[in-house]
ZAMARGU-4260 file (C-alpha; in steps of 0.2 Angstrom, whole numbers, plus 5000, padded with zeros to 4 digits):
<rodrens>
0) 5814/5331/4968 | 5811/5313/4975 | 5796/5304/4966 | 5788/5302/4983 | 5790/5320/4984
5) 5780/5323/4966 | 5765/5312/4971 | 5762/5320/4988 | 5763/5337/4980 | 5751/5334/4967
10) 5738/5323/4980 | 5738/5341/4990 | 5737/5351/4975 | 5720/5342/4973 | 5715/5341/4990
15) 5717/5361/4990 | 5705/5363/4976 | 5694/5353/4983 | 5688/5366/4996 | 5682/5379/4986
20) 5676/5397/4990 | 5659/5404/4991 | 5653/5422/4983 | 5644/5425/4999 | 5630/5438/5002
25) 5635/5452/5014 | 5627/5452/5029 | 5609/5466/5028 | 5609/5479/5038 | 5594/5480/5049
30) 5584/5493/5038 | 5589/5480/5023 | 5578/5469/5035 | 5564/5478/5039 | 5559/5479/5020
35) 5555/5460/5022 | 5537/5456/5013 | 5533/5448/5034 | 5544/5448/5051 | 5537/5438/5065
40) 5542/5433/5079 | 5541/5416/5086 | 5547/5400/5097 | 5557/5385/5084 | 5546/5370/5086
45) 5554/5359/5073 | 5567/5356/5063 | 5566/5347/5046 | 5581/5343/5033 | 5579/5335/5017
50) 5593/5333/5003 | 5586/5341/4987 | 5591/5347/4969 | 5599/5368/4974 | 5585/5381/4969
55) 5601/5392/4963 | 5611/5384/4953 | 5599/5372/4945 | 5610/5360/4933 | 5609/5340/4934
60) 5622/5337/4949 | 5620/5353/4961 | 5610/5346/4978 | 5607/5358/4994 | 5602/5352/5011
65) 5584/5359/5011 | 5580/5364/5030 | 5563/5367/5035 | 5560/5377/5051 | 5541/5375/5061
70) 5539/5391/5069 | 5526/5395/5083 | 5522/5414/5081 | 5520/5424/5094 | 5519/5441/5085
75) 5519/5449/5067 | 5527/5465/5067 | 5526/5466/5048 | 5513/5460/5036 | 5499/5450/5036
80) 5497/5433/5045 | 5481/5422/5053 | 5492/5406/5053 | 5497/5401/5074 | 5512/5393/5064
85) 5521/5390/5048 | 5537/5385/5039 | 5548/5392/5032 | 5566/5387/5021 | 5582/5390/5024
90) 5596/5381/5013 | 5615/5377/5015 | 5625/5370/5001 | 5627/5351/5001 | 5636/5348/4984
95) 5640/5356/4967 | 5645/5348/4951 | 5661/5360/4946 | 5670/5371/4955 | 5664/5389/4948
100) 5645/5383/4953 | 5652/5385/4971 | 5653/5403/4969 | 5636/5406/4974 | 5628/5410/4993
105) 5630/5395/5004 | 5616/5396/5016 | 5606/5405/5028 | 5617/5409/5044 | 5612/5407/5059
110) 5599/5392/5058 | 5596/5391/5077 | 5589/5374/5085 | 5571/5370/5092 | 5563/5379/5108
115) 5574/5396/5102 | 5565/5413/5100 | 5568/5422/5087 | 5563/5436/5075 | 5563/5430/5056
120) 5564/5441/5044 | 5554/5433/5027 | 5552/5435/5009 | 5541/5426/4998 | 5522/5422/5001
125) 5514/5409/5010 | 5517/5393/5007 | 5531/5396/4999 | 5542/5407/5011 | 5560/5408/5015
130) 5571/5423/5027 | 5580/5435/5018 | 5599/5427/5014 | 5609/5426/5022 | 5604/5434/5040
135) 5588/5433/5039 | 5583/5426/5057 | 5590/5435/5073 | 5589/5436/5090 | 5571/5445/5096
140) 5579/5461/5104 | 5592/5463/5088 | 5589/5482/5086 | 5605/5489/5076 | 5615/5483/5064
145) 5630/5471/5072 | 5616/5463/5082 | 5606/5456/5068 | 5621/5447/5062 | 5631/5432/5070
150) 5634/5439/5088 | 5636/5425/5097 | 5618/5426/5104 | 5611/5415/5090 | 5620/5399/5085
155) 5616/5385/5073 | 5606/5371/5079 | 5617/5352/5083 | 5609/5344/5067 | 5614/5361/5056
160) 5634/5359/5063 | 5632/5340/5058 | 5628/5346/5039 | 5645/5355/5039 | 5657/5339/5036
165) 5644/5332/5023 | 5640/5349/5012 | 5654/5345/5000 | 5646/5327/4997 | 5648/5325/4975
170) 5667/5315/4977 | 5674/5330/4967 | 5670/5342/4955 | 5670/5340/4935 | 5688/5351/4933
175) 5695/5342/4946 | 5690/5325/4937 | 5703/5332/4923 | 5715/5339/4935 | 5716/5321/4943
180) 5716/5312/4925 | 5729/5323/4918 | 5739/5329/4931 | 5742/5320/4946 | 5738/5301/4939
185) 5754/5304/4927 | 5763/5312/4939 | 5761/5295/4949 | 5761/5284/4936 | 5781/5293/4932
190) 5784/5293/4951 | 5778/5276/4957 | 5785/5266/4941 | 5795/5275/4927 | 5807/5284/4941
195) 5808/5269/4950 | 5812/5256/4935 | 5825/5270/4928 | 5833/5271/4945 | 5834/5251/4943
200) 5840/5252/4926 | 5852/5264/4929 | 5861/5255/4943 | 5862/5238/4934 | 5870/5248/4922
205) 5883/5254/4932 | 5887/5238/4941 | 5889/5228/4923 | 5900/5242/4921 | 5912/5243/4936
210) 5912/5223/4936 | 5918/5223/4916 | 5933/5238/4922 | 5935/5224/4935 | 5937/5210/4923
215) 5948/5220/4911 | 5959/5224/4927 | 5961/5208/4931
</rodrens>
């Protein structure tokens, strides 16, 4: 193999790791919902998102895009509310220091935009509450199980789609620190200046040599 051939192969090696799975939540099946501690339903009147320390995986380095929802209610269908408004959080992952802390749920899903009605499904207590994970707001006239998940009537709002290129935002997780210290970095130190200068080497050697057969021959 080339030694162009070895760099490439370990700088994908590392880019491939660098886009870890999640250990999502199954989706809840609509009686799974209806145990929520408060379901309303309600018009989205804002939208607020806030880069903030993860409330799951808590160590030094582990963020989350905190996304506050204002919602206008219209109804309560469950529980006890005398609020004409409240907020609520939902979450998605903006970074994590080491790979295995991206094995956790990555967000609520969907987190429709402003002026959508919807029926959110919430746990918690006031002021502190957040829809169940991960589908935990649907569309108002969801009423089975494949409707209360993603079904193409609810999507995520503009400014949720724009998180999705910044979520993986810490450069790169602590084992791919080493992976890159004491993998690829001598792979392309061998590659980019050992091969190369033995390559060099190696062909002055064998012109010294065919010109001194020359010189005997003469």
């Amino acid at each position: 193999m080339r030694s162009s051939s070895l760099a490439i192969v370990a700088l994908v090696a590392v880019i491939c790791l660098t886009n870890p799975a999640q250990a999502e939540i199954a989706p809840r099946r609509l009686d799974q919902l209806e145990e929520a501690e408060l379901i309303v339903v309600g018009t989205i009147k804002q939208i607020r998102i806030e880069s903030e320390h993860s409330q799951i995986e808590r160590a030094f380095g582990n963020y989350d895009w905190g996304i506050y929802v204002t919602l206008a209610i219209e109804s309560v269908e469950r529980g006890q509310l005398a609020d004409a408004e409240i907020e609520f959080r939902c979450f998605r992952i903006k970074s994590r220091r080491s790979t295995m802390e991206y094995y956790t749920p990555s967000g609520h899903r969907p987190i429709p935009g402003t002026g959508t009605r919807v029926r959110v499904y919430l746990s918690g207590a006031k002021p502190n509450w957040s829809p169940v994970l991960p589908n935990g707001i649907t569309s108002p006239d969801a009423t089975d199980d494949e409707s209360v998940w993603q079904d193409g009537r609810l999507t995520d709002a503009s400014e949720i789609r724009e998180l999705e290129s910044l979520r993986y935002t810490y450069v790169l997780p602590l084992e791919l620190w080493r992976i890159l210290v004491f993998v690829v970095a001598p792979v392309a130190i061998v590659a980019t200046v050992f091969i190369p200068r033995f390559t060099r080497h190696k062909t002055r050697v064998l012109n010294t040599t065919e010109q001194t057969d020359e010189s005997k021959r003469d």
